[in-house]
C-alpha positions in Angstrom: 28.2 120.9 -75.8 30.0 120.0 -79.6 30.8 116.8 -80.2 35.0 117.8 -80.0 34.4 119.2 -76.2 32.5 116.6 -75.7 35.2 113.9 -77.2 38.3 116.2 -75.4 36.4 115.5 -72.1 36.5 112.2 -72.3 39.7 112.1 -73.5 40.8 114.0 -70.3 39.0 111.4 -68.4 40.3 108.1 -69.9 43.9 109.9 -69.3 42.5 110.5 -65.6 42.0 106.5 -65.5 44.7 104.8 -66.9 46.5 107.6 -64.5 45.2 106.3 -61.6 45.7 102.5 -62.3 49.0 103.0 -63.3 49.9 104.3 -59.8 47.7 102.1 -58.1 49.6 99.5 -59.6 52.9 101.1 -58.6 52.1 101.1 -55.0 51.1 97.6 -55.2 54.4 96.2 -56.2 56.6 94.1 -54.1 59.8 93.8 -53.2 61.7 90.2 -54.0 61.5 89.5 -50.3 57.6 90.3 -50.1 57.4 88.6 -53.4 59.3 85.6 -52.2 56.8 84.9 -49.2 53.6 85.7 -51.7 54.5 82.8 -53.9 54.7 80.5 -51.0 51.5 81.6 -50.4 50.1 81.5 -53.5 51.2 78.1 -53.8 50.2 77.3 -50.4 46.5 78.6 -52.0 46.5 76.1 -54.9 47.6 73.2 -53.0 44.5 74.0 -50.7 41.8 74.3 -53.6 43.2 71.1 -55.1 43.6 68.8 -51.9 40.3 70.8 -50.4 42.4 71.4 -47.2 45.7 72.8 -46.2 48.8 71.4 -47.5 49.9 69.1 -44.2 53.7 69.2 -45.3 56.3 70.2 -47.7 55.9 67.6 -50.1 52.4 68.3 -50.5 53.4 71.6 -51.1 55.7 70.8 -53.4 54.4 70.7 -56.6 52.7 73.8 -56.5 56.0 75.9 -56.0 57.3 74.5 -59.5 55.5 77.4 -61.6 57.9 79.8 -59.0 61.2 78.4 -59.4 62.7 75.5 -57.6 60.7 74.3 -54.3 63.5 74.1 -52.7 64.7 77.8 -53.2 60.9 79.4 -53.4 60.8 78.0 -49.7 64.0 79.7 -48.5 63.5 83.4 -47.9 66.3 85.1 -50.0 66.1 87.4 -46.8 67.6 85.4 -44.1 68.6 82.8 -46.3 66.6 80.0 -44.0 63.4 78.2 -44.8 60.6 79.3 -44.1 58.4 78.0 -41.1 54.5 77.1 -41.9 51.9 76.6 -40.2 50.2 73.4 -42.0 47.0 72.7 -42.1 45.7 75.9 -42.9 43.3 76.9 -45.3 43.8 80.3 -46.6 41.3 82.7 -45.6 39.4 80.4 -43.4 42.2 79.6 -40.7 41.4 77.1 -38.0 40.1 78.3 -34.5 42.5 75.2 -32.9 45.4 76.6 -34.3 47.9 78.6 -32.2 48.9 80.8 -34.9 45.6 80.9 -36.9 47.1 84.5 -38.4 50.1 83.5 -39.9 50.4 81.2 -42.8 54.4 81.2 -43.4 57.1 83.8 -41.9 60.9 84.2 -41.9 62.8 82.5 -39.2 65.2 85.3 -38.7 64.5 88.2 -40.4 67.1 90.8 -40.9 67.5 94.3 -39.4 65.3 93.5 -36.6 62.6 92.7 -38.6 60.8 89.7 -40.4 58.4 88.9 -43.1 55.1 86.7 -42.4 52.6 85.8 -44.4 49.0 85.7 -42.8 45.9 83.4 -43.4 44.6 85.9 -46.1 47.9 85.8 -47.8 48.7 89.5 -47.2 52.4 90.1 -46.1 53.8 91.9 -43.0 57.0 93.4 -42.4 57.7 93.2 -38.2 59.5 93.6 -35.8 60.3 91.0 -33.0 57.4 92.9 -30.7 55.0 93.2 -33.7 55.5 89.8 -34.6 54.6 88.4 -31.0 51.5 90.2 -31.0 50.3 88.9 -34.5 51.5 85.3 -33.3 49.8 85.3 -30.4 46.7 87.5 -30.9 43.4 84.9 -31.7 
């Protein structure tokens, strides 16, 4: 192999990469709404590492929605327009066998369409329906 087929194969392989990261990264946008509930849940995260425990209410929460926006508005779901319910006490990733909804961390109240957005303990976001949102809230 010369050294140009050798340099024209790995040029075809870098473009293979950046390729496949570039629509990697595509598909792992979010929408504003998913977005929305993913910074209450980031925030949700840091409040945990710093307090080392779940945030028990909104004002320890607080602080750590700043770097979003205003707490007041990063905790209202731009969806249904209502705050968001969440469960406190949780620690991400490491939810709380007492809890009775030890899978979701935050979630719309209403939704639209027929359908809401939660946020569970490992801070991954769910779009469900009423039926689908039962079963997540009540499966242990």
């Amino acid at each position: 192999m010369t050294r140009r087929q050798r340099a024209q194969g790995e040029y075809a392989l870098l473009l293979l990469l950046i390729a496949g990261c570039s629509s990697a990264h595509k598909s792992d946008e979010l929408n504003k709404e998913e977005e929305a509930i993913a910074h209450v849940g980031a925030a949700y995260r840091d409040a945990s590492h710093f307090l080392k425990r779940g945030p028990a209410s909104v004002k320890e929460l607080k602080p750590y929605l700043k770097k979003y926006g205003d707490p007041d508005t990063v905790l209202t779901s731009p969806n249904d327009g209502q705050p968001y319910q969440i469960n406190w006490g949780l620690i991400p990733s490491r939810p709380s066998r007492s809890a009775q909804t030890q899978r979701i961390l935050a979630y719309e109240q209403a939704g639209k369409d027929g359908k809401r957005y939660v946020l569970d303990f490992m801070l991954k976001v769910h779009h469900l329906n009423d039926a689908e949102f039962e079963r997540m809230r009540d499966s242990k």
